[in-house]
N, C-alpha and C positions, 0 to 999 in steps of 0.2 A: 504493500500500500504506500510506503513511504514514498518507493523509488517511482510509481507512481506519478507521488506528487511532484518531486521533483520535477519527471518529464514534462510534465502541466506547467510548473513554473517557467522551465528554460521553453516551451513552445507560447507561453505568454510574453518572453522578453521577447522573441522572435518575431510574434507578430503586433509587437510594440514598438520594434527598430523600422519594421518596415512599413508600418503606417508613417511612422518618423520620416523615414526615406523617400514617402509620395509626399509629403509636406514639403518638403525641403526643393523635391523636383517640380514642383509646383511650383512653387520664389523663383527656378531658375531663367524661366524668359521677362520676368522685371526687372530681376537682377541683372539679365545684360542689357537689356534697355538700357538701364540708369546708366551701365557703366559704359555701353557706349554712346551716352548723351555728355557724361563728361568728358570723355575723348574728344568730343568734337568740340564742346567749350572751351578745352586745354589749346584743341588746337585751334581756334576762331581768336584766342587770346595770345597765344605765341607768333600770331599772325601780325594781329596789331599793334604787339610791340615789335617785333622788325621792323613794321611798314611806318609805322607811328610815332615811338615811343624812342625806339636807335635813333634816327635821323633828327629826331628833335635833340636828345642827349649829345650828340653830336656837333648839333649847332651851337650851344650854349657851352661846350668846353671850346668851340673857335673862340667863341665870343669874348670866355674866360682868358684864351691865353693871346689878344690880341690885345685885353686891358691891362696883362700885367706888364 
């Protein structure tokens, strides 16, 4: 009876991990949503300080080393 119970137990963590595991793969196409929405903000941001952000940094150390 004991050994049993055990089986009952270790067949309840079992099908406890793998309810777990459809949870989990369930988050999974949110979760790359999001993560490739930051990508693309990472890269829309990396953008504009090249295009933006350098060029201007740029100017203002002329500007610096033209005053001193």
């Amino acid at each position: 009876m004991k050994k049993l119970s055990m089986e009952w137990q270790a067949l309840k963590k079992v099908v406890r991990n793998y309810h777990q595991l459809q949870r989990n793969v369930a988050k999974l196409p949110s979760r790359f949503a999001k993560a490739t929405k930051t990508i693309h903000e990472l890269q829309r941001a990396t953008q504009r300080y090249q295009f933006k952000i350098q060029p201007s940094i740029k100017k203002i150390e002329q500007i610096l080393a033209k005053s001193e």
